[in-house]
C-alpha positions in Angstrom: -9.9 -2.5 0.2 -9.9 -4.1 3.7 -6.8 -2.9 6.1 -4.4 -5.3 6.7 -2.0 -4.8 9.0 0.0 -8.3 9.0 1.2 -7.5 5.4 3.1 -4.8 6.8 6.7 -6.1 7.6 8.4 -6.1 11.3 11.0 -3.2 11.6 13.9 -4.4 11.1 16.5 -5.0 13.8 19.8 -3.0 14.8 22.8 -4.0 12.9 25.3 -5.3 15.8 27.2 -2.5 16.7 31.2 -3.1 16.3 33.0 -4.5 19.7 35.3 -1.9 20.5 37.8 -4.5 22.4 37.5 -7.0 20.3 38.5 -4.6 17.6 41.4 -3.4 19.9 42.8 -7.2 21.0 42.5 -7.5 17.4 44.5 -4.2 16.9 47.5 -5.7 19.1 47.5 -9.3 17.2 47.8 -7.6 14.0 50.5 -5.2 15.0 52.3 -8.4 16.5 52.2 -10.0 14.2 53.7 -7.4 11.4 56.5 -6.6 13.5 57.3 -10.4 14.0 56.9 -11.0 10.1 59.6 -7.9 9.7 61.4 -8.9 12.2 61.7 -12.6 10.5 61.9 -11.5 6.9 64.0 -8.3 7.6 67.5 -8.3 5.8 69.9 -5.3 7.0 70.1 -3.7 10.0 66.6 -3.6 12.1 66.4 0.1 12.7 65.4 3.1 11.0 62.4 4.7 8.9 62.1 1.7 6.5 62.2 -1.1 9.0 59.9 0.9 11.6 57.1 1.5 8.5 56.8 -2.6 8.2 57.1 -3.4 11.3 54.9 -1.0 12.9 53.0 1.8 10.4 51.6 -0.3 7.8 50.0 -3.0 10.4 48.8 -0.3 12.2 47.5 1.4 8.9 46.1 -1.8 7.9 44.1 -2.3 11.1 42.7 1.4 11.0 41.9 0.7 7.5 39.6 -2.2 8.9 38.1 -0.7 11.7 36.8 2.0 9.4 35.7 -0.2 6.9 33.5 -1.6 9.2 33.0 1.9 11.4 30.9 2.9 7.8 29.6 -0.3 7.3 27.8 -0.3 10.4 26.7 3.7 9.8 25.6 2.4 6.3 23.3 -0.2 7.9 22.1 2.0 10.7 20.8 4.5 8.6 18.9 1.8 6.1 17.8 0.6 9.0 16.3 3.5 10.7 14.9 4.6 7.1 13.4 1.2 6.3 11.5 1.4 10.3 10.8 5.1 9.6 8.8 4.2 6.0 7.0 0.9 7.7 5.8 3.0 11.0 4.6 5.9 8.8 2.8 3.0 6.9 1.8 1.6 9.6 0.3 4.7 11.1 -1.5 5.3 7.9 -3.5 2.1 7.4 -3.9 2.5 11.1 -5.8 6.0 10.5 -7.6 4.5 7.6 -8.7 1.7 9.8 -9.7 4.1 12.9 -12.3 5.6 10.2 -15.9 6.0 11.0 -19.2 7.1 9.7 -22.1 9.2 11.7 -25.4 7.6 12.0 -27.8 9.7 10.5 -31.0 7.6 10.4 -32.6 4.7 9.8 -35.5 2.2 9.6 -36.8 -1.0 9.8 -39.4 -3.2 9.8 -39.9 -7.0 11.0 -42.4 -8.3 12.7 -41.4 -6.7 16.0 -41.2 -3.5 14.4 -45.1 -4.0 13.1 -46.6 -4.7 16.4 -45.1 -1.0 17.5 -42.3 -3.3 19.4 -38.9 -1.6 19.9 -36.9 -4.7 18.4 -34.1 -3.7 20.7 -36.1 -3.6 23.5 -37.7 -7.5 22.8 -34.1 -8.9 22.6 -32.9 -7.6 25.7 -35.7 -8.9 27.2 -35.4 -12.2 25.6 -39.2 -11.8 24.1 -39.2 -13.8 21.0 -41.9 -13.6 17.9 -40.7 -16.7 16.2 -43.6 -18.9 16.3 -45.0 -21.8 13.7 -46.5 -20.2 10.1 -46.7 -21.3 6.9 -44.5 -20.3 4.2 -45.8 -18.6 1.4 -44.5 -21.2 -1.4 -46.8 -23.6 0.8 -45.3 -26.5 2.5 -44.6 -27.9 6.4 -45.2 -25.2 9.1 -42.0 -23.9 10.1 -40.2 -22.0 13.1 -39.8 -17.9 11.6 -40.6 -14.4 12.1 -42.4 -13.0 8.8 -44.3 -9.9 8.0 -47.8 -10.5 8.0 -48.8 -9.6 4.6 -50.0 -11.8 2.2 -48.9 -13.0 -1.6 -45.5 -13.6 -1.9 -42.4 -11.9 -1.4 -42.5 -9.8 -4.6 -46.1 -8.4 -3.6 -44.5 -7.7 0.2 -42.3 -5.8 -0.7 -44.1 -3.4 -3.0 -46.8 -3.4 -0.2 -43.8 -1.3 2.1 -42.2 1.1 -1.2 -44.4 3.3 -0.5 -43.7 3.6 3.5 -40.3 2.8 2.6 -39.6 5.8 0.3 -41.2 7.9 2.1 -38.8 7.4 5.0 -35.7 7.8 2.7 -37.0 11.1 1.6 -37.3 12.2 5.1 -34.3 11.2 6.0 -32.6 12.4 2.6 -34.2 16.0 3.3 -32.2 16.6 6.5 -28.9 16.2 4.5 -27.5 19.6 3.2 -27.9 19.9 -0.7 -23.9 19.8 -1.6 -23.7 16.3 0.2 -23.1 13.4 -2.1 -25.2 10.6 -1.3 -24.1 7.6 -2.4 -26.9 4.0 -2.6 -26.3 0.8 -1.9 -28.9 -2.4 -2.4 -28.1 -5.5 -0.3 -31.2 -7.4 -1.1 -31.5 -11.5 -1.1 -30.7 -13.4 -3.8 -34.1 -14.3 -6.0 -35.1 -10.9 -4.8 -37.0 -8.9 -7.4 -35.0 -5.6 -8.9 -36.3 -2.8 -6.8 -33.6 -0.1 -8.7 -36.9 1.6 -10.6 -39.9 1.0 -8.8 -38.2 2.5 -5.4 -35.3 4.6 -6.4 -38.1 6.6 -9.0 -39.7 7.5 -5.9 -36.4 8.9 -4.5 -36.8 12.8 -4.7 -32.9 13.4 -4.3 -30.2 12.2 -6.6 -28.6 9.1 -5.5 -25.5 7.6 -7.0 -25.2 3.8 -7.0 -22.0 2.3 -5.7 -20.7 -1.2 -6.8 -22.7 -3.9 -5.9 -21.4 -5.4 -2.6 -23.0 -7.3 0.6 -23.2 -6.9 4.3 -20.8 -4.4 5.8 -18.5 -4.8 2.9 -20.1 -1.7 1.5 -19.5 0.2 4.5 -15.8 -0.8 4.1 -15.6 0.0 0.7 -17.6 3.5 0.9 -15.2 4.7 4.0 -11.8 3.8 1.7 -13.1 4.6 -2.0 -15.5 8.1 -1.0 -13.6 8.9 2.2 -11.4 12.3 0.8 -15.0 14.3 0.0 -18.2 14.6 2.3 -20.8 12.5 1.4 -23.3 10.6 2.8 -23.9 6.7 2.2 -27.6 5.0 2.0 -28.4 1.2 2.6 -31.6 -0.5 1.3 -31.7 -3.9 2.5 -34.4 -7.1 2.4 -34.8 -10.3 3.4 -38.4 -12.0 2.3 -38.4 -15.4 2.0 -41.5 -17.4 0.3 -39.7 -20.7 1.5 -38.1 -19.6 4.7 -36.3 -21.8 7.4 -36.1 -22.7 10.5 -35.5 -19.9 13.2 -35.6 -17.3 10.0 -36.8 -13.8 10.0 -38.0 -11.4 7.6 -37.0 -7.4 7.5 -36.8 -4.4 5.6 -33.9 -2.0 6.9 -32.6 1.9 5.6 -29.3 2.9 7.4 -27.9 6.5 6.9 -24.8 7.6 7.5 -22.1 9.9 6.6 -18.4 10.5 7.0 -18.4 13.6 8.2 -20.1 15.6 11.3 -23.5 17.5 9.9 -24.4 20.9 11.7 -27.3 19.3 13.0 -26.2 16.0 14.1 -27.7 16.0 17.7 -24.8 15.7 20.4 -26.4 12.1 21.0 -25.2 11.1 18.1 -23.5 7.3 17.4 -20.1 6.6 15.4 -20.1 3.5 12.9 -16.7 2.2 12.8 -14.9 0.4 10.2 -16.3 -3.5 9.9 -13.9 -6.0 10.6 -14.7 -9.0 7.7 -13.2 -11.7 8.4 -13.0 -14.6 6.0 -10.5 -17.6 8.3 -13.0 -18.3 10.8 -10.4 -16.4 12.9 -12.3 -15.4 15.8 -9.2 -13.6 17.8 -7.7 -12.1 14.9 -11.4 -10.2 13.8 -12.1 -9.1 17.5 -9.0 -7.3 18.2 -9.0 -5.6 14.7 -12.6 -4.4 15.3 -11.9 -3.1 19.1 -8.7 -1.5 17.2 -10.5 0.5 14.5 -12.9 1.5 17.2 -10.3 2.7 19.3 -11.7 0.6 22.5 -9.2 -0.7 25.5 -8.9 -4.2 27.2 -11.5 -3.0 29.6 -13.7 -0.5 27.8 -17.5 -1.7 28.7 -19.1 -3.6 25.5 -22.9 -4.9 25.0 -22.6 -7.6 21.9 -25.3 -8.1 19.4 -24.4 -11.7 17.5 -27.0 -13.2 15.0 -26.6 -16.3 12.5 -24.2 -19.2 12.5 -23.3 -20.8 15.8 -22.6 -17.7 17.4 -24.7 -18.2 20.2 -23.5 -21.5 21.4 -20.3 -22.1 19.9 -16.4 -21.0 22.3 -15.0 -19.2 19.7 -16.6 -15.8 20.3 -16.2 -16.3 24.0 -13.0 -17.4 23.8 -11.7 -13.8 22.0 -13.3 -12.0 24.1 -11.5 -13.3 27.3 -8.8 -12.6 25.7 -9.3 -9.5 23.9 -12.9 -8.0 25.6 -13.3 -9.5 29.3 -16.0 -7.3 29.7 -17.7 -8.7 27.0 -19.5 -12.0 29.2 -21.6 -14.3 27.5 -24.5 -12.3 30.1 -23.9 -9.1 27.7 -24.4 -11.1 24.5 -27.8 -10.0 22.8 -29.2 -13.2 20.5 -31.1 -11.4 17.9 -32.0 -14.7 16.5 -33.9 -16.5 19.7 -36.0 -13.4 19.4 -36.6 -12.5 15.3 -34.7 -14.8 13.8 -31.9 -14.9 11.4 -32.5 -12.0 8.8 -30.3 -13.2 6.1 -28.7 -10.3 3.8 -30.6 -7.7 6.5 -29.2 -9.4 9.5 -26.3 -7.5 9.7 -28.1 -4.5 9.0 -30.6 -4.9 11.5 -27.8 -5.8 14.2 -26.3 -2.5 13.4 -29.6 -0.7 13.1 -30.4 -2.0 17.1 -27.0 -1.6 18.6 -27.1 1.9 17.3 -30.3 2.8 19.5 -29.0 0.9 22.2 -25.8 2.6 22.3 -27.4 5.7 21.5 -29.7 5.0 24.9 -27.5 4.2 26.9 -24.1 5.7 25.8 -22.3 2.9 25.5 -19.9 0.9 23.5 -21.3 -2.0 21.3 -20.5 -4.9 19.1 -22.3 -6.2 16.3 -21.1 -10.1 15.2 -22.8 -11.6 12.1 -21.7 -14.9 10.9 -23.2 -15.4 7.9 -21.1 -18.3 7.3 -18.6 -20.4 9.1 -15.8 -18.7 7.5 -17.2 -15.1 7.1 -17.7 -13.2 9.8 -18.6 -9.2 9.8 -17.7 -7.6 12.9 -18.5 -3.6 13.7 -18.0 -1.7 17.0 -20.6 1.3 17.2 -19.3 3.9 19.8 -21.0 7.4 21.1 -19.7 10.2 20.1 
C-alpha cells in the first residue's frame, strides 16, 4: 500500500471572524431605525415603559440576539475547524512515519559478469570500465552488444549451475539472523524463467515464508507496511538470464537481506534501506522529492545516484528534479550501471540497490538508486548510513 500524501486534504481555512464595528454601525442602524418605526407608528403619548421597550429594548434585544447568533456560529466553525486540521495533521504525520520507514541491510550477493572476474561491480562503474562486449546469444542468432555469464546451455542450465553457490550464500546469511526472527522470501525472477520455489528453497536450511508475488522494489514496499508491527527479516532472490538477450543487456543473479529492525550484531557500518518511491506518471519531480522525503534527506544533503534502464541516462527529466529538488545531485555524480553491465532487467533494481549499499557503506554517504523499467514506472530508493 504505497503512501500517498496528496489524497490527504488541505486544512481547512479559518472561518472569518465577526467585524466587531461593522456589527456595532449595524447595532446603531437597527436601534434607529426601531425607535423611528415607534416613533411613526406610536399612538398615545411617547413616553413611558411601553413606548421606551419598542423604541429602544426590543431593537437592542434583537441586535444582541444577532450578534450572538453569529458570536456561536463562528465558535461552532472554529472548533470544526480546528478538529477537522487536528485529524488531517495527525494523519498526515502518520503516513509520514509510515513513509520515513526503513529496513537494515543485512547482506547480500550477486553475480554478473563483473562479479565473476573477482571485479567489485561498484568499483567498474565508477570507473566507467564496461564488460559489454559482442557474444552470441544462446537461442543463436546475430551477435549482440550484452554482459552475460559465461556458462554454457541455456538459461535454465545457468541457473542451476549457481543453486548450489547461491544457497549456500543464503544459508550463511540466514545463520547470522537470531532464531525468533521471521524471515519472510520473495522471488523476482524474469518472465519465461523456470520455477526455482523447489529446487533452491529445498536447499534453504531455515524456514522461509513466501510473501505475495510482487516485482522490483514493490516488495520492499509492501513488506515494510504489511510485516512492519513484528521483527522480521525480508529475503530477495532475483534473476535475469536471457537466451535471446538485447542490446546493451546484462545478466545477474542477486540475494538482498534486510530487516526492519536493528540486530545485536549489526556492525555500526551498517546501511538503512528506505521506503521506494514507485512511481507510475512518468512524474520525475513528484517521485524525487517523495524519495528524499521518506529518507529524511535536505535540499542540500550530499547524494551519489545510481540510474539504470530507460532513458535515464540521457534524457532532462531526472536532471531537471534534481535541480529542483537535489542540486547536489549533478549529472557528474550519476553512476550509469548500464554503459558498464548493462540493463539487468527484473535484477536491475536489485543490483542498483545491492551497489549503492557498498558504496554508501564505503564511503558513508547518501545514495539514490533510479530504475526505470518503463517510461511510466519508475522505482526510486534513497539508501542512507546509519
Amino acid at each position: 500500500m504505497p503512501v500517498i500524501l496528496e489524497q490527504i486534504p488541505e486544512k481547512k481555512a479559518k472561518p472569518p471572524r465577526p467585524a466587531t464595528s461593522r456589527w456595532l454601525i449595524f447595532g446603531v442602524v437597527v436601534l434607529a431605525v426601531g425607535m423611528g418605526l415607534t416613533f411613526l407608528f406610536w399612538e398615545g403619548e411617547r413616553s413611558g415603559p411601553g413606548f421606551w421597550l419598542f423604541a429602544a429594548v426590543l431593537p437592542a434585544l434583537l441586535w444582541g440576539a444577532l450578534f450572538s447568533a453569529r458570536r456561536a456560529g463562528y465558535k461552532y466553525k472554529s472548533v470544526g475547524q480546528d478538529a477537522a486540521n487536528r485529524r488531517i495533521e495527525a494523519r498526515f504525520d502518520n503516513d509520514k512515519a509510515r513513509g520515513q520507514r526503513f529496513a537494515w541491510f543485512a547482506g547480500e550477493y550477486l553475480v554478473n559478469a563483473l562479479e565473476c572476474q573477482h571485479v567489485a561491480t561498484q568499483n567498474a562503474a565508477l570507473a566507467k570500465v564496461p564488460i559489454l562486449q559482442p557474444v552470441m546469444p544462446r537461442g543463436a542468432g546475430k551477435p549482440v552488444r550484452h554482459s552475460r555469464l559465461a556458462e554454457e546451455g541455456n538459461a535454465s542450465d545457468v541457473l542451476n549451475v549457481y543453486r548450489h553457490e547461491a544457497v549456500e550464500r543464503i544459508n550463511l546469511l540466514l545463520e547470522a539472523l537470531p532464531e525468533s526472527l521471521t524471515c519472510y522470501l520473495a522471488l523476482d525472477l524474469a518472465e519465461g524463467s523456470q520455477d526455482i520455489s523447489l529446487s533452491w528453497l529445498s536447499g534453504i536450511t531455515r524456514r522461509v515464508i513466501r510473501i505475495r508475488d510482487l516485482s522490483g522494489l514493490r516488495i520492499v514496499d509492501y513488506w515494510l507496511d504489511y510485516h512492519y508491527a513484528k521483527p522480521s527479516a525480508l529475503l530477495v532472490l532475483s534473476a535475469q538470464l536471457n537466451d535471446v538477450p538485447v542490446n546493451d543487456s546484462g545478466e545477474a543473479i542477486s540475494v538482498v537481506l534486510m530487516t526492519n529492525c536493528r540486530l545485536k550484531d549489526t556492525p555500526p557500518e551498517s546501511a538503512r534501506i528506505h521506503r521506494p518511491q514507485i512511481n507510475y506518471s512518468g512524474d520525475m519531480n513528484h517521485a524525487l522529492r517523495h524519495a528524499l522525503l521518506w529518507a529524511g534527506l535536505e535540499k542540500d544533503a550530499k547524494l551519489r545516484g545510481w540510474i539504470t534502464g530507460g532513458t535515464l541516462a540521457t534524457s532532462g527529466t531526472l536532471s531537471t528534479a534534481c535541480d529542483i529538488y537535489a542540486p547536489e545531485l549533478t549529472v557528474q555524480r550519476y553512476v550509469n550501471i548500464d554503459s558498464v553491465a548493462g540493463f539487468a532487467g527484473v535484477t536491475a533494481p536489485w543490483q542498483a540497490l545491492i551497489l549503492a549499499t557498498r558504496q554508501c557503506i564505503a564511503d558513508r554517504e547518501a545514495q539514490l538508486v533510479v530504475t526505470e523499467s518503463s517510461p511510466d514506472y519508475t522505482q526510486l530508493c534513497a539508501v542512507t548510513s546509519e
